[in-house]
C-alpha positions as CSV (number, residue, x, y, z in Angstrom):
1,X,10.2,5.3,0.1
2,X,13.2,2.8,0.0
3,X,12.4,1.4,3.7
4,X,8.6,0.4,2.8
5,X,10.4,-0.9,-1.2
6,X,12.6,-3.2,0.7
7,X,9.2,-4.4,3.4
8,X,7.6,-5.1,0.4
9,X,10.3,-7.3,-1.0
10,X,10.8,-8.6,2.5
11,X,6.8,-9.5,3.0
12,X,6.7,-11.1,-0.7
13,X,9.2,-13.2,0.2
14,X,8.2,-14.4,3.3
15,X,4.2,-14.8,1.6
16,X,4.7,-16.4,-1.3
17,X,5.4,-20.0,-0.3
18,X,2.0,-21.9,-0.4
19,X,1.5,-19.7,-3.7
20,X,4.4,-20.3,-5.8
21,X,6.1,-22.7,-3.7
22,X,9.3,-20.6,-2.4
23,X,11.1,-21.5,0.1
24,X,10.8,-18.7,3.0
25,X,13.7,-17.3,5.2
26,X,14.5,-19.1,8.6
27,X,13.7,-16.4,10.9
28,X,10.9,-14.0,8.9
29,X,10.2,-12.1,12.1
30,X,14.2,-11.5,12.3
31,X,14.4,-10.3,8.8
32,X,11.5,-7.7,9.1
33,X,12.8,-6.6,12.6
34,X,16.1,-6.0,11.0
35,X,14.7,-3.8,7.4
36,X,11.9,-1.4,10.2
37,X,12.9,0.2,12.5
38,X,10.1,2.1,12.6
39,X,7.5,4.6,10.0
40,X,7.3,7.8,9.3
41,X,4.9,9.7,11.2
42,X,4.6,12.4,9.0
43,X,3.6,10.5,5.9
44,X,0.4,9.3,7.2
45,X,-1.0,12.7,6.2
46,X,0.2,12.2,2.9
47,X,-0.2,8.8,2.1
48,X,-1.6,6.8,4.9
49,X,-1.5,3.6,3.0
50,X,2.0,3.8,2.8
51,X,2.2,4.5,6.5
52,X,-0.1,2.1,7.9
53,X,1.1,-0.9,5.6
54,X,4.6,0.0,7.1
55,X,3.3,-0.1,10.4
56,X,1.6,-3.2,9.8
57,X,5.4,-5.0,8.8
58,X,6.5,-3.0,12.2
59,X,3.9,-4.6,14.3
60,X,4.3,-8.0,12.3
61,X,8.1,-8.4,12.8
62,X,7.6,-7.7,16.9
63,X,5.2,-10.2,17.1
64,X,2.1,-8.1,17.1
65,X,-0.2,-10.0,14.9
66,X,-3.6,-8.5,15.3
67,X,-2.3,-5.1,15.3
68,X,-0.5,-6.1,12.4
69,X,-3.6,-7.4,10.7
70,X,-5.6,-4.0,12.0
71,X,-3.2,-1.7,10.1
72,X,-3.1,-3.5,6.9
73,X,-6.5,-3.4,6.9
74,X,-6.2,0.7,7.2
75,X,-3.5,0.5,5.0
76,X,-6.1,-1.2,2.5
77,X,-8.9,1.0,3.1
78,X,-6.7,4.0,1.3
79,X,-5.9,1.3,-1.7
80,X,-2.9,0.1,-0.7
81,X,-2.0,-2.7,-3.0
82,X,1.1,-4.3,-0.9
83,X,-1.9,-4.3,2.1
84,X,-4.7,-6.4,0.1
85,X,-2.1,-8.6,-1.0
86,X,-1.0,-9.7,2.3
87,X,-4.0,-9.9,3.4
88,X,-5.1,-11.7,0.6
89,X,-2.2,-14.3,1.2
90,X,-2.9,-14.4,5.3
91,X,-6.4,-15.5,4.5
92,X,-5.4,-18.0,1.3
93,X,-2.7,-19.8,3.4
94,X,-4.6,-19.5,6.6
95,X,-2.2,-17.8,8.8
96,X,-3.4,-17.5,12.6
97,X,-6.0,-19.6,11.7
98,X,-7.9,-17.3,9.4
99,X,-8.1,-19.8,6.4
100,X,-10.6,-18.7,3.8
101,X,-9.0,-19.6,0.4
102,X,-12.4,-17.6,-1.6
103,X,-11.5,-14.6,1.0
104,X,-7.9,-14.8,-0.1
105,X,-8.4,-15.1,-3.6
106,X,-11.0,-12.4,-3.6
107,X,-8.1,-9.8,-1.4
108,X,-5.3,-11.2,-3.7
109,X,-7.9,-10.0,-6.8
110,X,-8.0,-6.5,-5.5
111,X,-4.5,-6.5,-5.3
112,X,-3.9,-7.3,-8.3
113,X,-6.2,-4.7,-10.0
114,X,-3.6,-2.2,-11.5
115,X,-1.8,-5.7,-13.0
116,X,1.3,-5.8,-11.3
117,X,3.1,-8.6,-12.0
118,X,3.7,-9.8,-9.1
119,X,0.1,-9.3,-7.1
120,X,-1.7,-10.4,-10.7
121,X,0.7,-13.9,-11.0
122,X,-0.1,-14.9,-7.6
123,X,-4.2,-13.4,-8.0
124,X,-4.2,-16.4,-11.0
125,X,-2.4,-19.0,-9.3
126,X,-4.8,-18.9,-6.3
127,X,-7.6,-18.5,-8.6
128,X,-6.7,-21.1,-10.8
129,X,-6.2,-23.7,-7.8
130,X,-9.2,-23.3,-6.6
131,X,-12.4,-24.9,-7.3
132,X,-15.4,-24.1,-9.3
133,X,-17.5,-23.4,-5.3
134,X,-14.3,-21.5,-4.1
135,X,-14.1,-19.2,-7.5
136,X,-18.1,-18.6,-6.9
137,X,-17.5,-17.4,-3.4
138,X,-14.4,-15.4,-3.8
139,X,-16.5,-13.8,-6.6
140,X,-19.3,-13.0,-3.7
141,X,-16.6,-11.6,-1.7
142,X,-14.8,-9.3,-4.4
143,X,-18.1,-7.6,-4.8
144,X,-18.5,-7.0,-1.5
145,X,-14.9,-5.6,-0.4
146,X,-14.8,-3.8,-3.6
147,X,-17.4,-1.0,-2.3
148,X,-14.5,-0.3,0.6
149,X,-11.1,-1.6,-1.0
150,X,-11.1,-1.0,-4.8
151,X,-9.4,1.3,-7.0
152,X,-12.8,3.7,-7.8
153,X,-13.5,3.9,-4.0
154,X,-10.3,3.5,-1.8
155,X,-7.5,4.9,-4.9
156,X,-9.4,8.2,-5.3
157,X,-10.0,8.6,-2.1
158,X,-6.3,8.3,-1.3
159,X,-5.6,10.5,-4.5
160,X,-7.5,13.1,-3.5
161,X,-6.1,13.2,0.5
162,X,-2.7,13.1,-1.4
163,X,-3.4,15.7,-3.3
164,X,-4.9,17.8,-1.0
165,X,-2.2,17.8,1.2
166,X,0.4,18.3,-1.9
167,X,-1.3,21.2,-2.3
168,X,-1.1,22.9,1.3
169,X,2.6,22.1,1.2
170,X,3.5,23.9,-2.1
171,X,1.3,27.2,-0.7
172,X,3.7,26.9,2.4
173,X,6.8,26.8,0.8
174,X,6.1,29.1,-2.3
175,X,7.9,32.0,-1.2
176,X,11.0,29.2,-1.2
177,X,11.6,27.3,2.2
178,X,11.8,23.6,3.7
179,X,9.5,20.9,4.8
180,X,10.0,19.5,7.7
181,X,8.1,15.9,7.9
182,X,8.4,13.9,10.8
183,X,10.4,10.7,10.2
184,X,11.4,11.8,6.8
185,X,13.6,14.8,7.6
186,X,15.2,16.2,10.9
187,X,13.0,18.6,13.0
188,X,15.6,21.8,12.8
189,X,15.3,24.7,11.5
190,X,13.0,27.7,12.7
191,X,9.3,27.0,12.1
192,X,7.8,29.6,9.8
193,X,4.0,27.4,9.4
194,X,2.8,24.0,9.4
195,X,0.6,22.0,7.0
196,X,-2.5,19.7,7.9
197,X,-5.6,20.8,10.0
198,X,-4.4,18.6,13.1
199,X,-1.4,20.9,14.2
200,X,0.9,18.0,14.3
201,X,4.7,18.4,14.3
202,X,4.9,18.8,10.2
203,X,6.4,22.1,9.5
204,X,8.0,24.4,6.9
205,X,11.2,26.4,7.8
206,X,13.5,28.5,5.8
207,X,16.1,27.0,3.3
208,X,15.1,25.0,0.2
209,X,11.8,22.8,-0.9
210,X,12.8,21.1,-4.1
211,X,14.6,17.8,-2.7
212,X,11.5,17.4,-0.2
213,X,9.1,18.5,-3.0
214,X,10.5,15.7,-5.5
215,X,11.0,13.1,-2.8
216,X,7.1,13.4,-2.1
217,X,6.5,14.1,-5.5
218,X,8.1,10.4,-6.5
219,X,6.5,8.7,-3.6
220,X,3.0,9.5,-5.1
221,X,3.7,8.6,-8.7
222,X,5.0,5.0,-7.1
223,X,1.7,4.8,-4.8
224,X,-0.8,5.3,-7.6
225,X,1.1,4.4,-10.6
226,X,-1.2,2.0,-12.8
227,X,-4.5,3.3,-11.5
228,X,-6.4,4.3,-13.9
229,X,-7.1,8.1,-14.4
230,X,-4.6,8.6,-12.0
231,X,-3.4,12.4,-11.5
232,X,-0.3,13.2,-9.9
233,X,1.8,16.1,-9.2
234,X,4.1,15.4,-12.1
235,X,2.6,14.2,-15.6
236,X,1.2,10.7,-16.4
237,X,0.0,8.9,-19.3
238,X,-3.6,8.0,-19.3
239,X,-3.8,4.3,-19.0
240,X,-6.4,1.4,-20.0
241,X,-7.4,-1.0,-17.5
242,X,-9.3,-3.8,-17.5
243,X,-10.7,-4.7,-13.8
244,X,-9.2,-8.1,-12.9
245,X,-11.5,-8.2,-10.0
246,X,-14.1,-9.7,-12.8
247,X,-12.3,-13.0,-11.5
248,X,-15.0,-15.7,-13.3
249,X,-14.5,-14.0,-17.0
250,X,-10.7,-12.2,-17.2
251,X,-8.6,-14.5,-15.7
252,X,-5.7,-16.2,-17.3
253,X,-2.7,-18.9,-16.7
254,X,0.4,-16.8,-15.4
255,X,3.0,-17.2,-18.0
């Protein structure tokens, strides 16, 4: 989804400064306000951590900063890796007044679990700065959030809502037909069905599935890509992870 992409970017920027020392922009709130406007709806049934970590920006950027912290906390809970990393980073740098550096570092490690360059360089530089008491407790920590937050727990059980709801979309438009999705695509067109058990205003309609198909299609290869024995709707190649969560044994020195 380019509008959560360019969030991302926005939020790394803003985030990284007591890790790597950046300077951030002058008016962060601005900037966010400016890139979300608002999130699409529709995708919460589809990938709810991309819609609640979006949300979370949205509330962020107006100035609603426990909200804010709620959502990326249920953007999280479905494995959302932008999510633990600014919450790993709010925690670390003690934004609000929440500072817990072993918290942070232990957020920042989940984040950094599929090795993304970016999460995993600023998982080591937290880690590496902190002490020998701080990498004991933010060990404690990663064992405990793990149960919730990592990959084996909070991945597939995002996987398999994604799935799930990939699937009930391809039944509906089989015959040939388009999805409707609120905030992704306009709400014309006759309604011939709707998909997800809540009724809601996502709907197919007559005319042609494949851009809708592949857009949806793309967005879940980018959610889950690098989590291991991920299956999507288009192929992947198996990949070997080692859990960087294991903070006292596998971490290294960013290059």
């Amino acid at each position: 989804m380019p509008v959560v992409r360019i969030v991302a970017f926005v939020l790394f920027c803003i985030s990284t400064v007591a890790v790597a020392g950046e300077a951030a922009p002058d008016n962060p709130r601005e900037a966010i306000k400016a890139s979300v406007k608002g999130c699409a709806t529709g995708l919460e049934r589809l990938l709810p951590g991309e819609y609640y970590f979006c949300a979370g920006v949205r509330d962020y950027g107006q100035g609603h900063d426990s909200r804010a912290e709620e959502r990326f906390r249920d953007a999280a809970y479905w494995a959302s890796k932008p999510a633990q990393y600014v919450l790993g980073l709010m925690y670390y740098n003690g934004d609000r007044g929440k500072l817990n550096r072993p918290l942070g570092v232990a957020w920042l490690a989940l984040a950094a679990e599929r090795h993304d360059p970016l999460y995993e360089g600023a998982f080591t530089r937290a880690y590496l700065a902190s002490s020998a008491e701080e990498r004991a407790q933010a060990d404690a920590y990663w064992r405990n959030l793990r149960d919730r937050y990592a990959d084996p727990v909070a991945g597939k059980r995002a996987q398999r809502r994604y799935l799930a709801e990939m699937r009930m979309i391809e039944a509906a438009t089989a015959v040939g037909g388009s999805i409707f999705i609120t905030g992704l695509s306009p709400p014309n067109g006759d309604s011939m069905g709707q998909f997800g058990a809540d009724g809601d205003a996502n709907r197919v309609g007559g005319g042609s599935s494949f851009s809708m198909n592949k857009l949806l299609s793309h967005a879940g290869e980018d959610y889950f890509r690098g989590m291991a024995g991920t299956v999507t709707v288009g192929e992947v190649q198996p990949t070997e992870l080692v859990p960087i969560g294991q903070v006292a044994s596998r971490v290294s020195a960013p290059r």
